[in-house]
C-alpha positions as CSV (number, residue, x, y, z in Angstrom):
1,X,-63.7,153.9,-26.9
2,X,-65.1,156.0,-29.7
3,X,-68.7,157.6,-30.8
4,X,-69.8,158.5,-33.9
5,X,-72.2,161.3,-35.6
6,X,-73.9,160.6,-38.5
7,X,-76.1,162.1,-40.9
8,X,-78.9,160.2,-42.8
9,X,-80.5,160.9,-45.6
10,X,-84.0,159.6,-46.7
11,X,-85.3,159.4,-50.8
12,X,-87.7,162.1,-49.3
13,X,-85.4,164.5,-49.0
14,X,-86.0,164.1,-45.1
15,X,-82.5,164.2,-42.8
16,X,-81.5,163.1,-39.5
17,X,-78.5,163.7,-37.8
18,X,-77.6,161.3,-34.6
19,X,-74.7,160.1,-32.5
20,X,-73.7,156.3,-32.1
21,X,-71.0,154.0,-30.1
22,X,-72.4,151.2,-32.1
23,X,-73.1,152.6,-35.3
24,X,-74.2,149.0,-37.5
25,X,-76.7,148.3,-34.7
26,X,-77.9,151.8,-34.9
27,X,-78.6,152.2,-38.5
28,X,-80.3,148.9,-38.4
29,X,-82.9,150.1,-36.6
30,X,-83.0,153.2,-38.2
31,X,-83.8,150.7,-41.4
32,X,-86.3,149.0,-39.5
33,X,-88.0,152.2,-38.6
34,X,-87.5,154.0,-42.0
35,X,-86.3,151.9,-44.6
36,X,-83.7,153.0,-47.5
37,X,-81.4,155.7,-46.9
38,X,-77.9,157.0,-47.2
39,X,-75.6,157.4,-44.5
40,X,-72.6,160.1,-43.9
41,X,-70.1,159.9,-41.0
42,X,-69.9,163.3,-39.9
43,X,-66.9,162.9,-37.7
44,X,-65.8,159.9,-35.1
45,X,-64.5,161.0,-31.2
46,X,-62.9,160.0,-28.6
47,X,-65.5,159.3,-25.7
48,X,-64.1,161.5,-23.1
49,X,-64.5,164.0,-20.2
50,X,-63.5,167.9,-20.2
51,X,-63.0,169.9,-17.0
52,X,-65.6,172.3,-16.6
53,X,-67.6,171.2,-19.2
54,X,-68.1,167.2,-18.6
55,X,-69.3,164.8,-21.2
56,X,-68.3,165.9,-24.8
57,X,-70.5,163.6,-27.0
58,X,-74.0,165.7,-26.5
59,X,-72.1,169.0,-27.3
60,X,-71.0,167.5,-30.6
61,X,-74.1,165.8,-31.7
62,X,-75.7,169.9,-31.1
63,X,-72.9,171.3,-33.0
64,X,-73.6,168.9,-36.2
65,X,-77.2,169.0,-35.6
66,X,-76.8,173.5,-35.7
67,X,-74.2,173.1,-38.7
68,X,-76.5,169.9,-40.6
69,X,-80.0,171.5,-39.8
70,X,-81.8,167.8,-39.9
71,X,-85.8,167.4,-40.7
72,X,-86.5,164.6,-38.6
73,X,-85.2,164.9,-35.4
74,X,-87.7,165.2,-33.1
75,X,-85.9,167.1,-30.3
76,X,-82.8,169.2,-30.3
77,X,-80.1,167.2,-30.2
78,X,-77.9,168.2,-26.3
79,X,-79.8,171.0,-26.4
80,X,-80.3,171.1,-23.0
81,X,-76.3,170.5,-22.5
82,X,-76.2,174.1,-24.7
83,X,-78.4,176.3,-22.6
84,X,-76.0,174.9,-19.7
85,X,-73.2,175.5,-21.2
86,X,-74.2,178.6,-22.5
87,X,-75.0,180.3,-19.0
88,X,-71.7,178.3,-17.8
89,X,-69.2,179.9,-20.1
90,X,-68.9,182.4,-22.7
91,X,-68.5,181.8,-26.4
92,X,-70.0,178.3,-26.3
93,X,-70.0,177.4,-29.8
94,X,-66.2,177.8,-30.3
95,X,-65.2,175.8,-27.4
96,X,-67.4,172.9,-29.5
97,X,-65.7,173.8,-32.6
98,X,-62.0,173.5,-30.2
99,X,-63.4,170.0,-28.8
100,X,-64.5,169.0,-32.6
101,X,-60.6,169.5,-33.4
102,X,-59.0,168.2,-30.4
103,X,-60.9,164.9,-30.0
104,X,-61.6,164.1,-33.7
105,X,-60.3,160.6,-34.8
106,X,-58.9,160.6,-38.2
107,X,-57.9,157.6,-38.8
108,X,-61.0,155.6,-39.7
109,X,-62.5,154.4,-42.7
């Protein structure tokens, strides 16, 4: 299994960044809720489990959300999985960038 974050962008200039396993569904109702917008695969993941650290898919959703800066999302996205991680283990962000690397699907269109 895989999960996906994506970055939409509104006429408005607005942005949003989110995470997905079922990404058609998911920008459906971001239509429904919003209208017209463009959509950018910011990277798909294997859905998996690191020792120490547990479930990676809320760690990258904060990374993209630090690196993209979105308008719209209401709260920070894993957040609260950062100020764990944060008082867990030391240089936090680079272990995301490592697990952006190492669990990164390329091969998808």
């Amino acid at each position: 299994m895989s999960f996906i974050v994506y970055k939409l962008l509104f006429p408005d200039g607005e942005t949003y960044v989110g995470r997905t396993r079922r990404l058609s569904q998911r920008l459906e109702e971001h239509r429904q809720m919003r209208g017209h917008f463009t959509m950018k695969v910011l990277g798909k993941y294997m859905i998996t489990n690191v020792h120490g650290w547990g479930k990676i898919e809320p760690r990258l959703e904060y990374l993209w959300y630090q690196r993209e800066k979105p308008t719209l999302n209401k709260i920070c996205a894993g957040g609260h999985y950062f100020k764990r991680d944060n008082k867990r283990h030391s240089e936090v962000i680079k272990n995301y960038e490592h697990f952006e690397t190492k669990f990164r699907i390329t091969d998808f269109a």
